[in-house]
PDB file of N, H, CA, C and O in Angstrom:
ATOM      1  N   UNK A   1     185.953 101.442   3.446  1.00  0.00           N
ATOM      2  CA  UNK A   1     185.313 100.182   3.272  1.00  0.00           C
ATOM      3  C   UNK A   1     184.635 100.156   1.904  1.00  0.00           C
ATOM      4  O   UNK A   1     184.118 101.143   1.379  1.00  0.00           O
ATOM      5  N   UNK A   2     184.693  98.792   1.318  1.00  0.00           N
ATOM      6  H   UNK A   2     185.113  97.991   1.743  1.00  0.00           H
ATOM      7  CA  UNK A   2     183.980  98.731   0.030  1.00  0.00           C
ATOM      8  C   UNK A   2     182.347  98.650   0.186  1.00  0.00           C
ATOM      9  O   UNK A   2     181.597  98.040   0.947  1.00  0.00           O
ATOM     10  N   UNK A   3     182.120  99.772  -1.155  1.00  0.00           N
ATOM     11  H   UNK A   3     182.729 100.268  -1.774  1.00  0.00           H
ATOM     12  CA  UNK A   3     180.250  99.602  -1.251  1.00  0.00           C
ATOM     13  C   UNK A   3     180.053  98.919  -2.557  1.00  0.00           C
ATOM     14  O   UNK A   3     180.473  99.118  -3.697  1.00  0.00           O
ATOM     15  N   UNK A   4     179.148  97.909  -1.911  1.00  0.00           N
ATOM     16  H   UNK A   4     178.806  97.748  -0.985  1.00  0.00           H
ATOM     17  CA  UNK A   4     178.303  97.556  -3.116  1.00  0.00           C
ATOM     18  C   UNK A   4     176.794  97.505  -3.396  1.00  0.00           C
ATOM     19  O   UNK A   4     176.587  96.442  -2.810  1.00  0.00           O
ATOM     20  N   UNK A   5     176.096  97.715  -3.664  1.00  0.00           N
ATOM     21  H   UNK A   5     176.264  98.578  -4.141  1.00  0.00           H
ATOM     22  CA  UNK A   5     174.954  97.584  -3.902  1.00  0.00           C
ATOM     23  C   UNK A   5     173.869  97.174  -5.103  1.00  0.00           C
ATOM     24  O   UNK A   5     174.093  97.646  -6.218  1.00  0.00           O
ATOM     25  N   UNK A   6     173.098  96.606  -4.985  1.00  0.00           N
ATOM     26  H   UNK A   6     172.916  96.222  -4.079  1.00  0.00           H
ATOM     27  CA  UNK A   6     172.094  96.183  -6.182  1.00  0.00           C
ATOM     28  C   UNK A   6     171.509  96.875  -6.925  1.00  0.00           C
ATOM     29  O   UNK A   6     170.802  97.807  -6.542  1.00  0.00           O
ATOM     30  N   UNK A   7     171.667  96.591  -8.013  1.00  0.00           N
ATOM     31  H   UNK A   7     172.242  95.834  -8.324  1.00  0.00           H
ATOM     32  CA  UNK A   7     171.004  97.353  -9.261  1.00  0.00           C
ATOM     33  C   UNK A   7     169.307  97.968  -7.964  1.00  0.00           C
ATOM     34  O   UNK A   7     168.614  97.351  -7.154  1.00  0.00           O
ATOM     35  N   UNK A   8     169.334  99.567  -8.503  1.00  0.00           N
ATOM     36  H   UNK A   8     169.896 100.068  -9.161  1.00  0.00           H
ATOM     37  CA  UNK A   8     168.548 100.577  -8.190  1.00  0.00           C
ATOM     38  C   UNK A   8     167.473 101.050  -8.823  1.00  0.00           C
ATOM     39  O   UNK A   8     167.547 101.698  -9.867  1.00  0.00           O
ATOM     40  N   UNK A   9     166.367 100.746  -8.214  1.00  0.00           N
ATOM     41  H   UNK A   9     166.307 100.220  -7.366  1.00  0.00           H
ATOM     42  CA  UNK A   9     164.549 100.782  -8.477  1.00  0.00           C
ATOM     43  C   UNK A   9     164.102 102.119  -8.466  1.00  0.00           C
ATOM     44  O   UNK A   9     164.273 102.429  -7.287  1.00  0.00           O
ATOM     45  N   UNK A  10     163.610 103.161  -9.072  1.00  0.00           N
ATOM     46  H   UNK A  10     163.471 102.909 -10.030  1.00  0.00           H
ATOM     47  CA  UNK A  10     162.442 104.258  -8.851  1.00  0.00           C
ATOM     48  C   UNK A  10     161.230 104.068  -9.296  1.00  0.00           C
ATOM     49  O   UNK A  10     160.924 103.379 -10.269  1.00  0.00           O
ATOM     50  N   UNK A  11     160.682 104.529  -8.763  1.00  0.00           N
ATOM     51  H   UNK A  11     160.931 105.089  -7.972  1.00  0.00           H
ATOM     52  CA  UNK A  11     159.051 104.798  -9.237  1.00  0.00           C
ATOM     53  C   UNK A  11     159.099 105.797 -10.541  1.00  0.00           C
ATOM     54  O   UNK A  11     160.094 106.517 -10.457  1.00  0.00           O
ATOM     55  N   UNK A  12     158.271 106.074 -11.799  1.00  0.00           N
ATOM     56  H   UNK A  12     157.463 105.489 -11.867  1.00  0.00           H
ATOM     57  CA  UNK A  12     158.247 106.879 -12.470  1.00  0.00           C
ATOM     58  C   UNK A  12     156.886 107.620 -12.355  1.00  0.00           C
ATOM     59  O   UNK A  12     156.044 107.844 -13.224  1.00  0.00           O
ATOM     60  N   UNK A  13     156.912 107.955 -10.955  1.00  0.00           N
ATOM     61  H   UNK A  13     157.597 107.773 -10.249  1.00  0.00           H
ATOM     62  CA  UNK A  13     156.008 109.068 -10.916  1.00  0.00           C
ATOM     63  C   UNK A  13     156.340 110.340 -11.782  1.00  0.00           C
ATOM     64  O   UNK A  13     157.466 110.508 -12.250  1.00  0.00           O
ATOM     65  N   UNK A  14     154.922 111.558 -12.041  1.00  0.00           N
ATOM     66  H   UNK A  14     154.007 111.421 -11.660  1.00  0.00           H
ATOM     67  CA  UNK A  14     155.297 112.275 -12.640  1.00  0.00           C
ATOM     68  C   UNK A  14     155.233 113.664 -11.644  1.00  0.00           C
ATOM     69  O   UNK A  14     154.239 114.050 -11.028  1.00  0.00           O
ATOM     70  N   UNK A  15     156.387 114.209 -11.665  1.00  0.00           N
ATOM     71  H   UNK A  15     157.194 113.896 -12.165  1.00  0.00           H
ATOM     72  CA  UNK A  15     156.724 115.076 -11.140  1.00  0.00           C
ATOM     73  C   UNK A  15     157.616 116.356 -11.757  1.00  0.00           C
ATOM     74  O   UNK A  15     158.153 116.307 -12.864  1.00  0.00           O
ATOM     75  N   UNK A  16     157.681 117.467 -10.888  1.00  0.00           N
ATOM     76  H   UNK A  16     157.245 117.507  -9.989  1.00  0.00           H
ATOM     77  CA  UNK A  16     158.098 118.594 -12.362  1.00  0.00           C
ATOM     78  C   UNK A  16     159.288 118.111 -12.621  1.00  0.00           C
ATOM     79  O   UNK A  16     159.987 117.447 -11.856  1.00  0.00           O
ATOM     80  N   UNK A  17     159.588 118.523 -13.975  1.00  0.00           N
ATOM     81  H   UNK A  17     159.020 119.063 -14.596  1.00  0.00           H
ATOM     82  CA  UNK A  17     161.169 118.073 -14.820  1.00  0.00           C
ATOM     83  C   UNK A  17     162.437 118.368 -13.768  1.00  0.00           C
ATOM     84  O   UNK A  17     163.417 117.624 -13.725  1.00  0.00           O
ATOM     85  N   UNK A  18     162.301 119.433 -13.011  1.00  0.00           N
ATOM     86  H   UNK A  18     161.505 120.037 -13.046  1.00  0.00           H
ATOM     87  CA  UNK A  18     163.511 119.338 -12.236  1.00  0.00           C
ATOM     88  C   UNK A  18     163.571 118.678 -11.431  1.00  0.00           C
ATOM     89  O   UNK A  18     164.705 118.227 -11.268  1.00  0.00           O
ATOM     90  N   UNK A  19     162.360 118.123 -10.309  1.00  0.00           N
ATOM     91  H   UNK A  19     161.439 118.489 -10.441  1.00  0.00           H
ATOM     92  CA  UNK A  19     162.131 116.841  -9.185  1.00  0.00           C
ATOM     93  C   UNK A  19     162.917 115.367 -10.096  1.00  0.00           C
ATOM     94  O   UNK A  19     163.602 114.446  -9.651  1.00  0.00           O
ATOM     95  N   UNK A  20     162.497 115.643 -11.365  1.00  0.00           N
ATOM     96  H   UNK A  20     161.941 116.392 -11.727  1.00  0.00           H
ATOM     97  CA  UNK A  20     163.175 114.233 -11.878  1.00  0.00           C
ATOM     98  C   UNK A  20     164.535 114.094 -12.514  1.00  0.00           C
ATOM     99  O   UNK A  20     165.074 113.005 -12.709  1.00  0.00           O
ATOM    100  N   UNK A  21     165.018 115.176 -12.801  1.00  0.00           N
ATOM    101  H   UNK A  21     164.580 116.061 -12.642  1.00  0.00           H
ATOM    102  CA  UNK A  21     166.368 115.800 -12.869  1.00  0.00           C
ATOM    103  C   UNK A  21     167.173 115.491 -11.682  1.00  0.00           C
ATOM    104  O   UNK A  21     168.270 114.943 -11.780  1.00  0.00           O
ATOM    105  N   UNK A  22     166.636 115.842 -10.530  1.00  0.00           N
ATOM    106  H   UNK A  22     165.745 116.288 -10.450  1.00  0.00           H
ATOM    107  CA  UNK A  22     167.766 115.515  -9.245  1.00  0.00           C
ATOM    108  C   UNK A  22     167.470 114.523  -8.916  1.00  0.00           C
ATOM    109  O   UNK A  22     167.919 114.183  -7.821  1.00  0.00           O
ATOM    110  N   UNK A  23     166.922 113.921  -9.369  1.00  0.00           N
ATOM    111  H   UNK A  23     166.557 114.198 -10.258  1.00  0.00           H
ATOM    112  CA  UNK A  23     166.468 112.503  -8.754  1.00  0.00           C
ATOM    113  C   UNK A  23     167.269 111.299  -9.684  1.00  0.00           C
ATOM    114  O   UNK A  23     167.745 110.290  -9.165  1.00  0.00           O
ATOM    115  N   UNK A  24     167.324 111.568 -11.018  1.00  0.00           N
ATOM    116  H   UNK A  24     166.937 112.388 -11.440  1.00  0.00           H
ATOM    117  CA  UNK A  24     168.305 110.994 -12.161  1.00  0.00           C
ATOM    118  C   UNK A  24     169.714 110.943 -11.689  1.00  0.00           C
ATOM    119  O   UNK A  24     170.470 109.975 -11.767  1.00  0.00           O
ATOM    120  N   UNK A  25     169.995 112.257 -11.127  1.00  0.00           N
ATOM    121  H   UNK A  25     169.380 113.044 -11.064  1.00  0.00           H
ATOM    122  CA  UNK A  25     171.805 113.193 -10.196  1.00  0.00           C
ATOM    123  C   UNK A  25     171.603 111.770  -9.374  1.00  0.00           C
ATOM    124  O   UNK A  25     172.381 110.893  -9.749  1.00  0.00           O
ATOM    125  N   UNK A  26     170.997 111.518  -8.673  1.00  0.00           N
ATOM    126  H   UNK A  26     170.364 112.230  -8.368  1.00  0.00           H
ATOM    127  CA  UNK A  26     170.864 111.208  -7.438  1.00  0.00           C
ATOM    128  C   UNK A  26     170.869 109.929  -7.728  1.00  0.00           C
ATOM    129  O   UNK A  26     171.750 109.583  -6.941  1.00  0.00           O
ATOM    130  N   UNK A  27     170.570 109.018  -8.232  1.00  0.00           N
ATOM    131  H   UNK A  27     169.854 109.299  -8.871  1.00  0.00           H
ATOM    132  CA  UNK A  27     170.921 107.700  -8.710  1.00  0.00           C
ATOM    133  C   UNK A  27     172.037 107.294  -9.843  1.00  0.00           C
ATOM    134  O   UNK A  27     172.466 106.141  -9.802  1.00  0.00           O
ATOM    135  N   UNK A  28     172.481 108.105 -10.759  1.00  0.00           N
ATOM    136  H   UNK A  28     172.133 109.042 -10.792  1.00  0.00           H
ATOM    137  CA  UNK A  28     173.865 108.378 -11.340  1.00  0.00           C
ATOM    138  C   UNK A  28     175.056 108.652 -10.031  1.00  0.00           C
ATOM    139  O   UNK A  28     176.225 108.283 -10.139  1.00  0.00           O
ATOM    140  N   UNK A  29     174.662 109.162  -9.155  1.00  0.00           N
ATOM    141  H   UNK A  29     173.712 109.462  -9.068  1.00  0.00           H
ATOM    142  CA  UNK A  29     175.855 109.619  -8.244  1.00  0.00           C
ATOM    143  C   UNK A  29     175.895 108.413  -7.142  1.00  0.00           C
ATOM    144  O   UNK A  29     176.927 108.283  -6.484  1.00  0.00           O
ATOM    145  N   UNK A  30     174.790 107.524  -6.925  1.00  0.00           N
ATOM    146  H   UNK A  30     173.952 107.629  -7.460  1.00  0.00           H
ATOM    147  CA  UNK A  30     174.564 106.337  -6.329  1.00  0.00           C
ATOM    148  C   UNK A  30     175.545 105.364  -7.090  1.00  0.00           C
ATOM    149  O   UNK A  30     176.340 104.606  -6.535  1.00  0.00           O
ATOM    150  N   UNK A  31     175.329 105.531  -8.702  1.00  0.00           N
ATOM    151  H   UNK A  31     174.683 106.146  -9.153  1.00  0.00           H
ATOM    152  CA  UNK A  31     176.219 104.295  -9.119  1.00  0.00           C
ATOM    153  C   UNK A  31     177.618 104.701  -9.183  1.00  0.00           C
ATOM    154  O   UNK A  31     178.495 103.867  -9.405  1.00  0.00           O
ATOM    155  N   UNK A  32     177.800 105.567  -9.055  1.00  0.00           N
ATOM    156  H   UNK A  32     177.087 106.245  -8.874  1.00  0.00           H
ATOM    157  CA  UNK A  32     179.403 105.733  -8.701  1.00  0.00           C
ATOM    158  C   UNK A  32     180.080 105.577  -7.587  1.00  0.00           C
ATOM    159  O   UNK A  32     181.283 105.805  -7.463  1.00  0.00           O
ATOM    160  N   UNK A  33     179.290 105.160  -6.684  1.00  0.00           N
ATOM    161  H   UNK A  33     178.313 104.975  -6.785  1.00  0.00           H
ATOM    162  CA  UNK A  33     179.916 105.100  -5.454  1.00  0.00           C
ATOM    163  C   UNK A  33     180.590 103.717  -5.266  1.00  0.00           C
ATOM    164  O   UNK A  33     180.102 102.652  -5.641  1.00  0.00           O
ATOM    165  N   UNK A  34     181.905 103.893  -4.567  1.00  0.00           N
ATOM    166  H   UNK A  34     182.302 104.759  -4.262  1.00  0.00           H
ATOM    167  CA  UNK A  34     182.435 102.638  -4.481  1.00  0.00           C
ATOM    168  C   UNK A  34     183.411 102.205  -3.211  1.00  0.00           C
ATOM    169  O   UNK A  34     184.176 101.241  -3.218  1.00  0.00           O
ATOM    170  N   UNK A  35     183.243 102.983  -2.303  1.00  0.00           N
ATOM    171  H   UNK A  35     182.622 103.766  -2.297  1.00  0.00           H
ATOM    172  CA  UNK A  35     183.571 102.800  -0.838  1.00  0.00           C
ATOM    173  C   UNK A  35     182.722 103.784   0.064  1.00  0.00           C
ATOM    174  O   UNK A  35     181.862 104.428  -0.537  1.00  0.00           O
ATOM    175  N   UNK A  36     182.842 103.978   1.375  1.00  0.00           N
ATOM    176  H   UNK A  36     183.541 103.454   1.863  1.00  0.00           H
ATOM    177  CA  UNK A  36     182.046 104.607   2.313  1.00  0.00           C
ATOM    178  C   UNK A  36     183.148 104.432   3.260  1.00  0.00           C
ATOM    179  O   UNK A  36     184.013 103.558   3.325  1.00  0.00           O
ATOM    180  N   UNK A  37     182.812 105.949   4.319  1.00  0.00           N
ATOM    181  H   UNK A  37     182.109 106.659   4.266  1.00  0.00           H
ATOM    182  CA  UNK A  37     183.678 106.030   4.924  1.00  0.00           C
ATOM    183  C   UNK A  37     182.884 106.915   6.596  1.00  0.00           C
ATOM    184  O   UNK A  37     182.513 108.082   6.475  1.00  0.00           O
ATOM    185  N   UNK A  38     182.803 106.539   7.329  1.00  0.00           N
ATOM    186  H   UNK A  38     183.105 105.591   7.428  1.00  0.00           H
ATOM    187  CA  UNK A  38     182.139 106.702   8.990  1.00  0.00           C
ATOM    188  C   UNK A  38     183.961 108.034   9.050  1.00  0.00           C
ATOM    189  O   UNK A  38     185.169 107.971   8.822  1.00  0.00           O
ATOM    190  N   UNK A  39     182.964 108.972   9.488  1.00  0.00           N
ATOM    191  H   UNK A  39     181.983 109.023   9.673  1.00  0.00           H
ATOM    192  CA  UNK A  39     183.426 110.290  10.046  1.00  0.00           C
ATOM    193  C   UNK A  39     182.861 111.072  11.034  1.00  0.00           C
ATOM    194  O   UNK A  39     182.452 112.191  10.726  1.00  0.00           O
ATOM    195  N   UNK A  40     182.750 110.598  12.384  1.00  0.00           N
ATOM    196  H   UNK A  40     183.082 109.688  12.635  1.00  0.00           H
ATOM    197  CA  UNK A  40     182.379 111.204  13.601  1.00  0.00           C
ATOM    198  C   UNK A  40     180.456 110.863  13.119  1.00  0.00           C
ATOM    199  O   UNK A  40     179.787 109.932  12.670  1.00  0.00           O
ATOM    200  N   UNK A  41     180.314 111.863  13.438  1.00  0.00           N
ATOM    201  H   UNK A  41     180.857 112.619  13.802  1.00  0.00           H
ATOM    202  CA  UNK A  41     178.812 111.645  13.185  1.00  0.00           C
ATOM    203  C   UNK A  41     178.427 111.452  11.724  1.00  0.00           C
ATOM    204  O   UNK A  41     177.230 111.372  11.450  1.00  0.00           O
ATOM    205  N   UNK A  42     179.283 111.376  10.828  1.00  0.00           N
ATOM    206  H   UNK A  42     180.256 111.441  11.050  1.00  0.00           H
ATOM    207  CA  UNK A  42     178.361 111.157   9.576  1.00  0.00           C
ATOM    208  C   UNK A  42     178.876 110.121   8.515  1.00  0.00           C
ATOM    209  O   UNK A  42     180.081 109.939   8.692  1.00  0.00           O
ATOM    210  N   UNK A  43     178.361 109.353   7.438  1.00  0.00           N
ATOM    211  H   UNK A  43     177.383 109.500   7.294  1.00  0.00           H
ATOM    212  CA  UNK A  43     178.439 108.743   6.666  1.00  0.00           C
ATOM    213  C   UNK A  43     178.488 109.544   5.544  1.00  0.00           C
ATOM    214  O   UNK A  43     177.597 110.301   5.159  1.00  0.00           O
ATOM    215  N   UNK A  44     180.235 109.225   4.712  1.00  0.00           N
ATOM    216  H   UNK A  44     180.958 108.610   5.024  1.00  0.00           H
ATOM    217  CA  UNK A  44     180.417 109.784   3.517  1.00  0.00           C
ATOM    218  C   UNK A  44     180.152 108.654   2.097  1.00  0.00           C
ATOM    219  O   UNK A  44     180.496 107.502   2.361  1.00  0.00           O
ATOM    220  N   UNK A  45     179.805 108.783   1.207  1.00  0.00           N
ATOM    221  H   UNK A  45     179.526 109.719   0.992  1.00  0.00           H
ATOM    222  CA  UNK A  45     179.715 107.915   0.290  1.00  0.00           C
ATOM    223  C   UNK A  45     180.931 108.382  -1.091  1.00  0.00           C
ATOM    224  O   UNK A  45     180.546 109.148  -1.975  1.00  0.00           O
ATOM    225  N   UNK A  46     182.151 107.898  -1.103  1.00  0.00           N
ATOM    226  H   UNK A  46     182.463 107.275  -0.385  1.00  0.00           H
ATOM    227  CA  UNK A  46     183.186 108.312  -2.256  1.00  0.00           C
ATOM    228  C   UNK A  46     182.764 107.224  -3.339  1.00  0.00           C
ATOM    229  O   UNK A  46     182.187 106.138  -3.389  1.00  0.00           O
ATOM    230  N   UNK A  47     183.498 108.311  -4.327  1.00  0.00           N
ATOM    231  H   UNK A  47     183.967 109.194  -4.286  1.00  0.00           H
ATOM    232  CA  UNK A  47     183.635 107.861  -5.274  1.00  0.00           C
ATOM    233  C   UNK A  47     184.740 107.698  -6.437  1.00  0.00           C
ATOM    234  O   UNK A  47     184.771 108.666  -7.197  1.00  0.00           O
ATOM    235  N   UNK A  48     185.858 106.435  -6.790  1.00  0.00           N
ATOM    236  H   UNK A  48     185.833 105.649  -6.173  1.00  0.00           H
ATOM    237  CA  UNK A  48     187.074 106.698  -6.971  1.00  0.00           C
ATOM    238  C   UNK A  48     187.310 107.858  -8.097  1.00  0.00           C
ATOM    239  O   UNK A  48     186.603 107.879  -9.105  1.00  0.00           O
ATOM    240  N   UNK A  49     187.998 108.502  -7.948  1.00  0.00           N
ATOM    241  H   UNK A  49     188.572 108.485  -7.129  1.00  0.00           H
ATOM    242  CA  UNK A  49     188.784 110.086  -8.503  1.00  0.00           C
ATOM    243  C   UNK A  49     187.910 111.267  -8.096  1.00  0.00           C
ATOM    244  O   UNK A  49     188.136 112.378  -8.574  1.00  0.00           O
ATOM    245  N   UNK A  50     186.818 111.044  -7.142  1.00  0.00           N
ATOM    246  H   UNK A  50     186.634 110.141  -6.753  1.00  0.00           H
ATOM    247  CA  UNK A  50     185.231 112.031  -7.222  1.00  0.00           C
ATOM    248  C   UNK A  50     185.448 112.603  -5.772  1.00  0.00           C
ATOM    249  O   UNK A  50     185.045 113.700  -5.387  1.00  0.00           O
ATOM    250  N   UNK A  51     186.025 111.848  -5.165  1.00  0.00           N
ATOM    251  H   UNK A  51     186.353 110.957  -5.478  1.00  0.00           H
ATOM    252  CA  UNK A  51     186.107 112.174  -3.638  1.00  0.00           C
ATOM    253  C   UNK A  51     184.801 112.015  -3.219  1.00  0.00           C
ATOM    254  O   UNK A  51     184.133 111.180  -3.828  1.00  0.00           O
ATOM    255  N   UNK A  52     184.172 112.767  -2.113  1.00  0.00           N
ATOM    256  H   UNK A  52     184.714 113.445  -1.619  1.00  0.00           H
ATOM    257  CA  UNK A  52     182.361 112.598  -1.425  1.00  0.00           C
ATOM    258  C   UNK A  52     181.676 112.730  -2.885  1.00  0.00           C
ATOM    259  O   UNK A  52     181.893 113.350  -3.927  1.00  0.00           O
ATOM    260  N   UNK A  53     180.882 111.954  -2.467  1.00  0.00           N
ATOM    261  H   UNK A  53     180.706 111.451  -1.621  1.00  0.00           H
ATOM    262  CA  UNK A  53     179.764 112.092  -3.542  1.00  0.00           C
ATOM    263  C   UNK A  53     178.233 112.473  -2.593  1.00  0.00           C
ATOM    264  O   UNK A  53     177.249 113.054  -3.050  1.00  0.00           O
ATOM    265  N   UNK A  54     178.370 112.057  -1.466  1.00  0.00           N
ATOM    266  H   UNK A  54     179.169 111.585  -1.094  1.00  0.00           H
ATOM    267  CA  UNK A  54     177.011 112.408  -0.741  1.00  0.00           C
ATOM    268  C   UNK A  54     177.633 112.186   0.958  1.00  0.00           C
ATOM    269  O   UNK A  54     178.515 111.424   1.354  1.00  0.00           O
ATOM    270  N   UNK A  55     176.831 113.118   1.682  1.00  0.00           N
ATOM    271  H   UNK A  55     176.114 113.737   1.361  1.00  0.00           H
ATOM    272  CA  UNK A  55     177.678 112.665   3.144  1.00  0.00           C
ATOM    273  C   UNK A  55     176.062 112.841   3.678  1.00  0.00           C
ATOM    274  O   UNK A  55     175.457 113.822   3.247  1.00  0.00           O
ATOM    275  N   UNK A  56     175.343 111.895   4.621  1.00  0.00           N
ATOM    276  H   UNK A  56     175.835 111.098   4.971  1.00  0.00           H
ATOM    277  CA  UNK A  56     174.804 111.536   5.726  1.00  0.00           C
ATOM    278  C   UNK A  56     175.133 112.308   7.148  1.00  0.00           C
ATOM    279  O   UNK A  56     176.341 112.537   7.089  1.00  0.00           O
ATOM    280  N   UNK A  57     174.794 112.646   7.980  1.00  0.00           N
ATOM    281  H   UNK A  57     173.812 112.460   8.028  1.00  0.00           H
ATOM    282  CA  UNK A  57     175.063 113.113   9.171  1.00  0.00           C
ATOM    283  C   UNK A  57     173.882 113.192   9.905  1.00  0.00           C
ATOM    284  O   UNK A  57     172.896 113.872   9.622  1.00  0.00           O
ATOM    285  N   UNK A  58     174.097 112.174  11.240  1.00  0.00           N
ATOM    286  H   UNK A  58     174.898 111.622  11.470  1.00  0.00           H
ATOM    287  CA  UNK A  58     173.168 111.501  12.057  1.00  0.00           C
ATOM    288  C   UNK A  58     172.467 112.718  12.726  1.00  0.00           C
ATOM    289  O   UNK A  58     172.997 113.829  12.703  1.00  0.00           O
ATOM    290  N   UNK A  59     171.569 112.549  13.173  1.00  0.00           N
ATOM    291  H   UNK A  59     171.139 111.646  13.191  1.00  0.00           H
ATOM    292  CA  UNK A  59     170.107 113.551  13.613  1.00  0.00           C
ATOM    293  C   UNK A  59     169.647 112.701  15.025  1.00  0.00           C
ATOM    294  O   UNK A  59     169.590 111.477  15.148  1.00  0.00           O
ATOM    295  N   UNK A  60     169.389 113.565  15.873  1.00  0.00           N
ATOM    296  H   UNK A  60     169.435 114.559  15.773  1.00  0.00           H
ATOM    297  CA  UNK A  60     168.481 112.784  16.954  1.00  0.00           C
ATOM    298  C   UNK A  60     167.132 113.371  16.932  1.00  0.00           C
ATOM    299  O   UNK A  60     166.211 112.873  17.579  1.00  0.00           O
ATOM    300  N   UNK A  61     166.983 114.534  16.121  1.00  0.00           N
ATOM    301  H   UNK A  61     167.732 114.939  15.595  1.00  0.00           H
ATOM    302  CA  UNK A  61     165.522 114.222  15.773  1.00  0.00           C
ATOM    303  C   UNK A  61     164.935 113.200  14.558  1.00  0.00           C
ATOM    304  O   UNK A  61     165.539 112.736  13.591  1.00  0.00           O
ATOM    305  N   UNK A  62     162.969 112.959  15.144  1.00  0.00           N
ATOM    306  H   UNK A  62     162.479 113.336  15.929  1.00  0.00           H
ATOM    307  CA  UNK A  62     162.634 112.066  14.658  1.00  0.00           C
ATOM    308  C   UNK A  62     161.858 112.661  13.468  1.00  0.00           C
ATOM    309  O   UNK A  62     161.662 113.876  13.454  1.00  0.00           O
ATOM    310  N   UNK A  63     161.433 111.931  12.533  1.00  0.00           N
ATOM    311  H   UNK A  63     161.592 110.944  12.545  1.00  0.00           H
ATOM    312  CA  UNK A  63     161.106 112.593  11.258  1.00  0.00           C
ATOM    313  C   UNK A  63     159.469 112.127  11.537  1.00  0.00           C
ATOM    314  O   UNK A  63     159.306 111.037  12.084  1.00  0.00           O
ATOM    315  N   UNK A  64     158.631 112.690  11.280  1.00  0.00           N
ATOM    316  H   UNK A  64     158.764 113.575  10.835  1.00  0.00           H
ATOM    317  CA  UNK A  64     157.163 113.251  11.609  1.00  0.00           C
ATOM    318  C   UNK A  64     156.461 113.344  10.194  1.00  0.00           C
ATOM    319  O   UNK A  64     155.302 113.748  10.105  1.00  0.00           O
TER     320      UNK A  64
END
């Protein structure tokens, strides 16, 4: 299925250089995404020629 999504917001908190390093990965690898794909329990996010770029996998625990 096709993904699209809206231009992507962070906070510029300051945090150590590598917290903002994967966090840069992590919204660069957001804009490459360009379909999604439901696989048993989890949500893959591709990206064309990249294959997964991030996979999701559902939890029944609750986050605290």
């Amino acid at each position: 299925m096709t993904f699209v999504s809206a231009p992507i917001a962070a906070t510029r908190m300051a945090c150590s250089e590598t917290v903002m390093e994967r966090e840069l990965a992590f919204l660069h690898a957001l804009d490459a995404i360009s379909r999604y794909e439901l696989v048993g329990e989890s949500l893959e996010l591709l990206a064309d020629g990249n294959g997964v770029v991030a996979r999701f996998v559902a939890s029944s625990a609750s986050a605290s």
